[in-house]
N, C-alpha and C positions, 0 to 999 in steps of 0.2 A: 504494500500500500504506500502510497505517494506522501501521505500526509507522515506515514510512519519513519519512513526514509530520511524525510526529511529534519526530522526530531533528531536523527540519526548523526545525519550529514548535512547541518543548517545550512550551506552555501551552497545545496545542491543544485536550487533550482533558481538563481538565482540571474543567470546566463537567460533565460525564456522569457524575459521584456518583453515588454513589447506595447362575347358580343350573333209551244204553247203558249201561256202565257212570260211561264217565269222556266228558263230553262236554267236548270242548275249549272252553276261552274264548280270545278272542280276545286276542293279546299287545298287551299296552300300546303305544301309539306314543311314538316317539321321546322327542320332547316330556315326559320323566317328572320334569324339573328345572323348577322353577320359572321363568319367565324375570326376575323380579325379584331373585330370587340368585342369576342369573347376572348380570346389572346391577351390584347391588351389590358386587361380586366387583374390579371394574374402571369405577364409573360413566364413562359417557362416550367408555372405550377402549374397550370389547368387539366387537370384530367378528364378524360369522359368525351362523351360526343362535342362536336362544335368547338372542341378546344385543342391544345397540342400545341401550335404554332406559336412563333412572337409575333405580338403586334409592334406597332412605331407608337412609345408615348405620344401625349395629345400637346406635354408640355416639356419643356427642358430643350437645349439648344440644339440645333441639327446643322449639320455641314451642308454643301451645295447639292449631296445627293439625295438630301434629305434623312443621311440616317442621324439618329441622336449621337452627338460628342461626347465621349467620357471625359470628364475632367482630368485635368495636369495628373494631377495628382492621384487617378482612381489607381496606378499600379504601386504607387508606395503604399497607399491605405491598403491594398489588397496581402500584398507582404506584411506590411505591420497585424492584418489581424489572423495570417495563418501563423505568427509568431506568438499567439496568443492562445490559439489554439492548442499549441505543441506544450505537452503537459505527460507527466508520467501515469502509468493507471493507476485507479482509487482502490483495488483489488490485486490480489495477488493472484496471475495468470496459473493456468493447469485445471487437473483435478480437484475438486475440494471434497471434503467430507465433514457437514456442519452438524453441529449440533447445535439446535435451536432452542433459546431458551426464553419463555415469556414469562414473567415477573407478574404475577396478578394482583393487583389490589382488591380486596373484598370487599372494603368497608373505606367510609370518606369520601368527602366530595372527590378524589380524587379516581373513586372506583367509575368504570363506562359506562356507557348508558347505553341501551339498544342492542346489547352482544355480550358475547358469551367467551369465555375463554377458549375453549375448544377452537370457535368459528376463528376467534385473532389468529391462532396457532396457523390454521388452515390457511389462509390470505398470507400469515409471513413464509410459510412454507411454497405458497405459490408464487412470491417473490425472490425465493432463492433459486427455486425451480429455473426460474426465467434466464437467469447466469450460466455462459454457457460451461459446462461440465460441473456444475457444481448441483451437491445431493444432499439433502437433511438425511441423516441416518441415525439420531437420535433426537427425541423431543422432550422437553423438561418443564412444564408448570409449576413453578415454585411463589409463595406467595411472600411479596411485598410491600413496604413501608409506604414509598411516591410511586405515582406514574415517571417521571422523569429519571435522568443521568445521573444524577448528584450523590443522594444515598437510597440505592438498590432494596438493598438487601440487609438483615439481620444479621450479625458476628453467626449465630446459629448455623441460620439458612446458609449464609456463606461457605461456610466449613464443609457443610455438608454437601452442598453443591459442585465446591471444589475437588473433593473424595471422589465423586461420580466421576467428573468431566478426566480426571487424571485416572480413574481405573478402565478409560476407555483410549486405549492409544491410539486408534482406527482414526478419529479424531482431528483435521490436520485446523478449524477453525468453529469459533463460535460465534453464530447471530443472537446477538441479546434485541428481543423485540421490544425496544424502545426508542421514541424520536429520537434523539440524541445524548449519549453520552459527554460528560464532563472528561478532557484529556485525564488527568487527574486520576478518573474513576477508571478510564482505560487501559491506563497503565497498570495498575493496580491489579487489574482484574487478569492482562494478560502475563502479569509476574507469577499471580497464585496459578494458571490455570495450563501455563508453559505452552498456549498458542493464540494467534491472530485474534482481536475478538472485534466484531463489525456492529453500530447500531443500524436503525432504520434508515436515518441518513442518507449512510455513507452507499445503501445497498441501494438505495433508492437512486441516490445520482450516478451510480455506477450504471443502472438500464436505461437512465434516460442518456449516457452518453454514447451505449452501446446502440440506441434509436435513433438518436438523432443525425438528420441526413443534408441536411439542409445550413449554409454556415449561422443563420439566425439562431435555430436551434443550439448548434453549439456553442457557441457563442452565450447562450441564455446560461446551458448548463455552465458553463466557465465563470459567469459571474458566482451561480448559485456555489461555484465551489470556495469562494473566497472567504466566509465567514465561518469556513471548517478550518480555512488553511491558518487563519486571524487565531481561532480559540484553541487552536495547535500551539503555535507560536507562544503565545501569553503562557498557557501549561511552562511551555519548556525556560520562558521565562523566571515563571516562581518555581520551579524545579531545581533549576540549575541557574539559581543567581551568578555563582561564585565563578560560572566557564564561561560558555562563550555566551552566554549572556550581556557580561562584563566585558567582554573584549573588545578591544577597540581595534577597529583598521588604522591602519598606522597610513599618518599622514590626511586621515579624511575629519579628522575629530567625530565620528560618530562609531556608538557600539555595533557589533552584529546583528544583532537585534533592531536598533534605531534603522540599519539598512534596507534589513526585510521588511518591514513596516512601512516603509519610506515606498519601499522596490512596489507591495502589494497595493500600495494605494494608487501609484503611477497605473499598475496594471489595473484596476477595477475603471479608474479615468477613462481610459485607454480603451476598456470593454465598453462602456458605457457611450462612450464617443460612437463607435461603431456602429452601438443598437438604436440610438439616434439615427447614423445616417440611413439604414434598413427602416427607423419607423419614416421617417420624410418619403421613401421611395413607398413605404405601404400607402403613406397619406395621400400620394400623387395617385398611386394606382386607385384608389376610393373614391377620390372626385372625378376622374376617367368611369369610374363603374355610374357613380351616380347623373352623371353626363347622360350614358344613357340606360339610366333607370333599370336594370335587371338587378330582379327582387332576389335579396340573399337570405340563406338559410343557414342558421348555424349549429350542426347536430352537437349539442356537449352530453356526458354522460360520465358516471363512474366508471373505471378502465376496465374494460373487457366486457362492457354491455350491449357490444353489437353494434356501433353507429356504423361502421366501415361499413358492414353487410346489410345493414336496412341501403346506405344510403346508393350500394352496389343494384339493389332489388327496385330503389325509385327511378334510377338513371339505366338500368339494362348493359350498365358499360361494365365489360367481362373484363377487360386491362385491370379492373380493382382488384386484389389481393389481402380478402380478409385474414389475418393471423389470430389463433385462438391464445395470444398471450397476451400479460400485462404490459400495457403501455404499448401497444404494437405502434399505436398514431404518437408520434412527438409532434413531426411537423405539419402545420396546418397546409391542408390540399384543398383542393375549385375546384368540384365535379359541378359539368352542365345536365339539367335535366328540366322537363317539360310538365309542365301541370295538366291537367286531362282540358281545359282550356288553352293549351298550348302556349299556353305563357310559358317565356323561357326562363328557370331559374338558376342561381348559383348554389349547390349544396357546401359547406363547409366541416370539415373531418375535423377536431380538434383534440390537444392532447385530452388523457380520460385523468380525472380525479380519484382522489385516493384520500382514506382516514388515515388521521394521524400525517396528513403532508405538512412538512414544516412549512411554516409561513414566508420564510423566506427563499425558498424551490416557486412556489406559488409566485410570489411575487418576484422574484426572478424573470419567469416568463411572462411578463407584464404587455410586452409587447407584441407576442404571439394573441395571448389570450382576450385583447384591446379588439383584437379582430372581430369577438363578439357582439362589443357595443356599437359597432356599427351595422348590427345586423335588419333584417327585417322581422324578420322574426326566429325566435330558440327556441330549439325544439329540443326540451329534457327525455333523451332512452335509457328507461330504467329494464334490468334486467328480473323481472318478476320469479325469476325461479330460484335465486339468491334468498340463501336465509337471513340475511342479512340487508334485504329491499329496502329495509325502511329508513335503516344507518345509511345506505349509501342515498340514498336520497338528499336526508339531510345534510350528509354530506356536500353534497353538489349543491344544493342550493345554498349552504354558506359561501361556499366558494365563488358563486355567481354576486350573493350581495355584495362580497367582497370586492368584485371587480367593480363594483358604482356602475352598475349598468340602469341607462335611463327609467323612471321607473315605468313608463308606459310598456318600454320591448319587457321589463322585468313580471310585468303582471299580466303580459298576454304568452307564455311560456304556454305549448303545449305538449302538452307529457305525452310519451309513448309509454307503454307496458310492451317490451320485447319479450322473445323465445317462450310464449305461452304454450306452443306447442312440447313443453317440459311440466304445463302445470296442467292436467286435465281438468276438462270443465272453472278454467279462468273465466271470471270475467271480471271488469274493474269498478273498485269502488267509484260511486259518482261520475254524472256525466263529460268531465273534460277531459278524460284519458280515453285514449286509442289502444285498444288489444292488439298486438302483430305478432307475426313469425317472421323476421325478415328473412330468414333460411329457407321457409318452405312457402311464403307467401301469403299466410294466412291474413287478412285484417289490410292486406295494401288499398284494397280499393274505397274503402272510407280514411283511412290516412289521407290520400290523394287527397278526396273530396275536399276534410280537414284543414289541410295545406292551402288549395287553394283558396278556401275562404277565408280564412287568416293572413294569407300574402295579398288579396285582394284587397284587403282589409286595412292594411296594415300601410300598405302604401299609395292608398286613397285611389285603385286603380275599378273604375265603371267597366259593366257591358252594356255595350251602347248599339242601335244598327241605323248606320246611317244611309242617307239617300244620296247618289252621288252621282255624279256622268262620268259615262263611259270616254267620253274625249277628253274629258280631262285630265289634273294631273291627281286629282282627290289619292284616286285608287291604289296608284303608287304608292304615294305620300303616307296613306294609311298603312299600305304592306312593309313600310320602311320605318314607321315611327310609332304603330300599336300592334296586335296581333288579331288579325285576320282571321276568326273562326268559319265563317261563312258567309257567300258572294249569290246574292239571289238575282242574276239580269233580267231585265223588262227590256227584251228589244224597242215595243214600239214606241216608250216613251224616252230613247239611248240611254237610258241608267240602269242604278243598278243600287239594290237595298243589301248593304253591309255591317254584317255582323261582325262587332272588335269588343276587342279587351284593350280599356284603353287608359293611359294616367290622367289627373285633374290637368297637369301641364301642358302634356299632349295635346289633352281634347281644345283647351283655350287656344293654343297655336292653330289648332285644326280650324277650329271657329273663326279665328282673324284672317288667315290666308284664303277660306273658300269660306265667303260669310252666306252663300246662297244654299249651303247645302245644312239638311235640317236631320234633328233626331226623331225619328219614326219612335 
């Protein structure tokens, strides 16, 4: 482990700065968005139909061929934040053979609410699962003082625990299931226990850096590692006052210490700077989206609830790769998909939430998950066949108040109940949640309905059928700037009564440019 090395070998890291009468015409296909705004919308992320391609921003300088200029400087910033990236692992590579140990509190405010020891075990074990070659091969409920790092465990408990974990030599590391460990307490524990010992943390940013694909994404994770690397430091601090604590570089007037503190703060600036320039280039791509108006959809849910494969099942696009592990989504993905009114939308994958996620992991990716409050609307997938539905729920929605998302998108949330086909004879409490199977399709065609009435809703968009001439340029203008459900022509009087789905904006443009034509 990186942070342990470093304890090790304080200067280690030290170098790593850094889119008849009435003969019918035939309904427009699908296809009625451009796919170069839908490009531009997300270059390079967009998955799904209608997407793939770059488009040309709407805004930022362009050369005589019209492509966009990258700035002087984008190849230095781009060096400077792979040097930033470049970091040793938080884990020690190979096989492991953990022993898992949860700490249960019975009693005190500080005991959980909505779960059960066993179910904790079950989830920390499915996060070690996720590592790759690594196996819980023993589990230990022992019961506990705090929920936190600080003090564990009873002299007793201790002793006794210690006994087990040392008459198991098989043994190469131990997951203590809690947020975070005190260095302090870590040491301590890996003196008496004579191996590695990892909290939730540490294991936690270990998968989200093994997911993340994307340089935003790591980038996020690289921030979220700094305030392990900070409460590392400080330990070895009051640990070892008298070494290099104390020592001074000769000729700088500052200690070892004063350096790396100095060195981490330059590097968080530096992170920081970055995810700036990435959210400016998000905010560009936002007002490009809302330019022209394609309604976004932001699936969040607790990790592993299914969004990838509902939002696989709404959009028909096979290229999606759902994974049945935790955290499979880090980076947030644009798939294009169509409302049964063929309105075009944007679906949004985003990272999945997790109990017990430190507040600063959460807030870490502040800029990934920002992507929500611009949304149209959020749609919460709960995984109903989870014994634990009701915690991860709560879950999620603290985590959403968290985000200060506006309170209107916050109070029109609606909720999925996924993989019901796991719960026979489901059905959901109260009328605002939706039953699905996004696996076997159960429940999609009232979802749809759902969607569309909520996105219709939501971004103040009418069905309207208007009366138009066929010589004109109405027809176009409609096929290019609302969506086209249906085209009823009247030869003999050369128009033609058209059915749209259309915005409040739209429709006023549409009224000022052809002010002779009327809504039927």
């Amino acid at each position: 482990m990186w942070a342990l090395r470093a304890a090790i070998r304080p200067a280690a890291w030290l170098p790593r700065v850094v889119l008849g009468r009435r003969a019918p015409r035939p309904a427009p296909p699908l296809l009625v968005c451009p796919e170069r705004a839908f490009a531009a919308f997300d270059p390079g992320d967009l998955k799904g139909r209608g997407g793939g391609g770059r488009g040309p921003p709407a805004d930022g300088p362009r050369s005589r061929t019209g492509e966009v200029e990258e700035p002087e400087d984008a190849e230095d910033e781009e060096e400077e934040e792979e040097e930033l990236l470049s970091r040793d692992p938080l884990l020690p590579v190979g096989t492991q053979r953990v022993c898992l140990v949860h700490p249960e509190v019975k009693w005190g405010p500080g005991k959980p609410q909505l779960t059960r020891a066993d179910r904790q075990v079950a989830e920390a074990e499915s996060l070690v699962h996720t590592l790759d070659r690594w196996s819980v091969v023993e589990r230990m409920v022992v019961p506990a003082r705090t929920p936190d790092g600080k003090v564990t465990f009873g002299r007793g408990t201790l002793r006794h625990l210690t006994e087990k974990i040392r008459a198991l030599p098989e043994i190469t590391a131990v997951f203590l299931n809690v947020d975070r460990m005190a260095p302090p307490t870590k040491k301590e524990l890996e003196a008496a226990w004579g191996v590695q010992v990892f909290d939730r943390f540490t294991v936690v940013l270990s998968i989200f850096r093994c997911n993340a694909r994307t340089k935003e994404a790591r980038l996020q994770v690289a921030l979220a590692e700094l305030p392990l690397l900070r409460s590392h430091l400080s330990s070895t601090t009051r640990l070892d006052g008298r070494g290099g604590g104390s020592r001074y570089i000769m000729g700088s007037g500052e200690s070892l210490v004063q350096v790396q503190r100095r060195l981490l703060k330059d590097k968080e600036l530096k992170i920081r700077k970055a995810l700036d320039r990435l959210r400016e280039k998000r905010r560009l791509l936002g007002r490009q989206r809302r330019r022209r108006e394609f309604p976004v959809v932001s699936m969040v849910g607790y990790t592993n609830c299914g969004k990838t494969t509902l939002i696989k099942a709404l959009t028909g696009d096979d290229a999606i790769r759902p994974q049945d592990r935790l955290f499979a989504t880090l980076d947030v993905t644009a798939h294009a998909g169509w409302l049964p009114s063929r309105v075009a939308v944007i679906y949004m994958d985003t990272v999945g939430f997790l109990s017990q996620l430190p507040h600063g992991l959460i807030e870490s990716f502040s800029a990934t998950l920002g992507d929500v409050a611009h949304s149209d609307l959020v749609v919460h997938v709960r995984d109903v066949s989870h014994p634990e539905t009701e915690l991860q729920k709560a879950t999620v929605l603290a985590a959403l108040r968290g985000l200060r998302l506006p309170a209107p998108l916050l109070d029109s949330v609606l909720e999925v109940h996924n993989k019901v086909d796991l719960v026979p004879g489901y059905s959901p409490s109260g009328s605002q949640a939706v039953a699905v199977s996004a696996l076997l399709g159960h429940g999609l065609p009232e979802l749809r309905a759902r969607l569309e009435d909520a996105v219709l809703r939501a971004t103040g968009r009418q069905v309207l059928t208007l009366r138009v001439r066929l010589a004109g340029a109405q027809l176009s203008w409609l096929h290019q700037e609302a969506t086209v459900q249906d085209v009823d022509v009247i030869p003999e009087a050369g128009a033609a009564d058209v059915r749209v789905v259309i915005s409040s904006s739209a429709y006023s443009k549409f009224r000022k440019l052809f002010p002779e034509s009327a809504s039927q």
